[in-house]
N, C-alpha and C positions, 0 to 999 in steps of 0.2 A: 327196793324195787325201782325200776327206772321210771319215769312219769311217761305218760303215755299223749301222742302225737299224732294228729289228724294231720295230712301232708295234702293239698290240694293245690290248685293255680286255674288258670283262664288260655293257657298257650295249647293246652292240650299234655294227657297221657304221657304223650313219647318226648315231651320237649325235652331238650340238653337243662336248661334251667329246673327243672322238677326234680332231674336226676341230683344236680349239682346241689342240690337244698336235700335230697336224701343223703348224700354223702355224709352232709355237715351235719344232720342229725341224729341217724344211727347209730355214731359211737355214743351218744347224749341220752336216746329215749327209743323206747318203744313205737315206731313208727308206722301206720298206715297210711298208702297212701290210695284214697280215692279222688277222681279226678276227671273232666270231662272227657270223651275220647275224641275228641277233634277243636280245633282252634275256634276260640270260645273271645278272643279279647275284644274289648268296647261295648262288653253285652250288659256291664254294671251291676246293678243288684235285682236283674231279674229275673224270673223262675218261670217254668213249666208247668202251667196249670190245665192248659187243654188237650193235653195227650200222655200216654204214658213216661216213664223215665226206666228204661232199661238198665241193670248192672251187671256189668259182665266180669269175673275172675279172669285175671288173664295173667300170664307171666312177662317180664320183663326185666329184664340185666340180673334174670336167675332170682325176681322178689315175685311174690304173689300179691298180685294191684287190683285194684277195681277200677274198672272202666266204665263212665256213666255216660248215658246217651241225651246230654240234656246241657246246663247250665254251669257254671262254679259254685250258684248259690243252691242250683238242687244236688251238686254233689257233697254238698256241704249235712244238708236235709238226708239225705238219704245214707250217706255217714253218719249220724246222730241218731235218726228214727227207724231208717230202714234197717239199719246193720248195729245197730245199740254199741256203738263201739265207744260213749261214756268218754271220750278224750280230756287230758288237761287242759290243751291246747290246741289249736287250728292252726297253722302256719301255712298261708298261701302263697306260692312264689316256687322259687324267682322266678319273679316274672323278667322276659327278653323286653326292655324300653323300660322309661323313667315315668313314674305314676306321682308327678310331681303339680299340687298347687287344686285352687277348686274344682275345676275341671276331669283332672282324672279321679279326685276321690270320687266324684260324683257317675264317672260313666265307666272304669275302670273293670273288668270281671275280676280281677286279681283283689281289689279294693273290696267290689259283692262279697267276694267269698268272704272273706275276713267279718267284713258288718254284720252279715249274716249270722257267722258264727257266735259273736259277741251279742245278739239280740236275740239270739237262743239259747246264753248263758254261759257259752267259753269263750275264754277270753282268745283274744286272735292277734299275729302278726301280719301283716305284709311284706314281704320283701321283691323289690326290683333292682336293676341292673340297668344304668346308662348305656347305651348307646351310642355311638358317633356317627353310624351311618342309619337314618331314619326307615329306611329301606328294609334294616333290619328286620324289623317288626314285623314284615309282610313276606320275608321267606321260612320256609319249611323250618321248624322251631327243632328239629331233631340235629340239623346241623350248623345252630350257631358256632361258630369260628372263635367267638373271643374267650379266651381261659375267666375259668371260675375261681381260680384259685384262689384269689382275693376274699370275692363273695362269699367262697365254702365259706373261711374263716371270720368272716364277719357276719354271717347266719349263727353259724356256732356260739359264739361269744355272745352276739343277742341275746341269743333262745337262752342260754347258760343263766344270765343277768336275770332274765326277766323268771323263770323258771324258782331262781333263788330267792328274789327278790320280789317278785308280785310286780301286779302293775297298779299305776298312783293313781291316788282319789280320780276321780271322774272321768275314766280313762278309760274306753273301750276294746279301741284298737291302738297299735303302735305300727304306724307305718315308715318302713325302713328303705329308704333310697341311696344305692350306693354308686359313687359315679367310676368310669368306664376306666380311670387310674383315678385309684386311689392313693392322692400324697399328702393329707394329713388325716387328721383325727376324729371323733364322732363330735356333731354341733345337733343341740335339740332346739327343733325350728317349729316357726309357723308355718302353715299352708299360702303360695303365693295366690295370688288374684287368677293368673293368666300362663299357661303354658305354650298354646298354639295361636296366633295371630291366624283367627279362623278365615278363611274364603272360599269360596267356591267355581268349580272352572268350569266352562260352557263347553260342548262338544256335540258335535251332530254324528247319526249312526247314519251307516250307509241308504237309508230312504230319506234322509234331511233332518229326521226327528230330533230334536233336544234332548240330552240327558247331561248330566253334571255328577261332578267329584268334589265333596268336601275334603279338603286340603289345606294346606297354610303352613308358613314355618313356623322354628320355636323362637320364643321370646328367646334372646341373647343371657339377659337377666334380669333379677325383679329383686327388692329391697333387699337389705341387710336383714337376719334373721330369718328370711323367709327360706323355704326346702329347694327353691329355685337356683339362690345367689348360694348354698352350704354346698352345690353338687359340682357350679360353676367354680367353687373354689378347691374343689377335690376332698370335700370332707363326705363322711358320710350323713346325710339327713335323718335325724330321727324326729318323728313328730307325733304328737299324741291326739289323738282323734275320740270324737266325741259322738254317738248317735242321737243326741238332741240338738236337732236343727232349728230350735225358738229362738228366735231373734228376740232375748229378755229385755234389751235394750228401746224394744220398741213397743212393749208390752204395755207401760204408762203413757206415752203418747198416743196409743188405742186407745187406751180408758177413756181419754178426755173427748175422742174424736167421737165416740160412742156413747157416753153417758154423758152428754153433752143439755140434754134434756129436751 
C-alpha cells in the first residue's frame, strides 16, 4: 500500500505551488490535500480558536480537496481530528518565497503547518521555493510564472528519502529550501540568525494621519553552513528542525542566578 499524505501549505487552495507539490507526490502516496482557502502566509503557528473553521469539498485540476476557512495550522487540526485521515506524513508547501533562518521558522504559515503537524505526532516536511523577484510573494499564488519542474523533482526525492528512511533522532520537522536555479546538490544546514534587515516606512493617508509598512530587504548572505549561504550558492537547504525551544545552554546559569540563596 502506498503510505499515505496529508498535503497542506499557507499560500492558499489554488496556489501553482500546492499543485506543483501534488504532482511530485501522487505517483509516491496516497494524497490529501487540505488546505486554507485563501492566502494565509506570515500567519505562523497560529490557529482559530474564537470562531468556527468551515470545510468545504471542492474540486480542483479534476481532485477532490478540502477547503478550510481558517489557518495552515487549523488545516492541519482538522485533517487529523476533524477528517481522521491518520496520515504518514504532512507535507506543507511549496511554499512561493524562501522560509529561510530564525525568523521565518518562527512567523512562517508554511513552517505552522508543518510544527503543528509534528506536535500532534506526524512527522512533517516543509518545502519552499526561492524567489528573485520579492514581489512575488504578494501576487495572486495561482499564477506564479517560475517552472516547478526542478521543485517537483526535489519534493519527490525528499518525500522518497525520508518516507524509506525515517527521520533522525530529535528531529521533528525537515525543512526544505530550494533555491530559484538550482546548480548544485543538497547541503544539510543550520538555521541562519537573519533573513530580512527589518524596517519600517512612514506614510501619511489622505487626512494627514500616520500609518506604516513593515518592510526591509534580504540579507545578501549569512555564514557558511547556515540555509541562508546553501540557497545563495544554489544548493538545496535541507535543515532539521526541532520543537524544543529550551535554551539547555542556559539552564545552569539559571540555577545559580536562582538558588543563589
Amino acid at each position: 500500500m502506498k503510505p499515505k499524505i496529508l498535503l497542506t501549505n499557507d499560500d492558499g487552495i489554488t496556489s501553482a505551488g500546492l499543485w506543483a507539490a501534488y504532482r511530485a507526490l501522487s505517483p509516491i502516496a496516497d494524497v490529501t490535500v487540505v488546505a486554507p482557502s485563501s492566502q494565509q502566509s506570515a500567519v505562523g503557528r497560529s490557529i482559530s480558536i474564537f470562531e468556527p473553521i468551515r470545510a468545504n469539498k471542492v474540486i480542483i485540476e479534476g481532485v477532490e480537496v478540502y477547503s478550510i476557512g481558517g489557518k495552515p495550522t487549523d488545516a492541519v487540526i482538522i485533517g487529523l481530528y476533524g477528517l481522521n485521515l491518520a496520515p504518514d506524513l504532512v507535507v506543507s508547501g511549496i511554499n512561493i518565497g524562501e522560509n529561510l533562518s530564525f525568523e521565518s521558522v518562527m512567523t512562517s504559515g508554511t513552517m505552522g503547518a508543518a510544527l503543528e503537524a509534528s506536535n500532534q505526532g506526524t512527522p512533517a516536511i516543509a518545502f519552499s521555493l526561492q524567489v528573485e523577484d520579492q514581489g512575488d510573494k504578494f501576487d495572486d499564488p495561482r499564477f506564479f510564472e517560475h517552472s516547478f519542474d526542478e521543485a517537483v523533482d526535489v519534493v519527490q526525492m525528499v518525500t522518497k528519502r525520508l518516507l524509506k528512511h525515517g527521520f533522525p533522532r530529535d528531529t521533528h520537522v525537515i525543512n526544505v529550501n530550494i533555491p530559484s536555479r538550482l546548480t548544485g546538490g543538497f547541503e544539510i544546514t543550520r538555521l541562519a540568525e537573519k533573513l530580512f534587515h527589518t524596517g519600517v516606512e512612514r506614510r501619511l493617508d489622505p487626512r494627514g494621519r500616520p500609518y506604516y509598512w513593515i518592510d526591509g530587504p534580504l540579507y545578501e548572505d549569512a555564514g557558511e553552513g547556515t540555509d541562508v549561504h546553501a540557497i545563495r550558492k544554489g544548493n538545496v537547504s535541507v535543515t532539521p528542525i526541532t520543537l524544543d525551544c529550551t535554551a539547555f545552554g542556559g539552564m545552569d546559569p539559571l540555577s545559580e542566578i536562582f538558588n543563589d540563596g
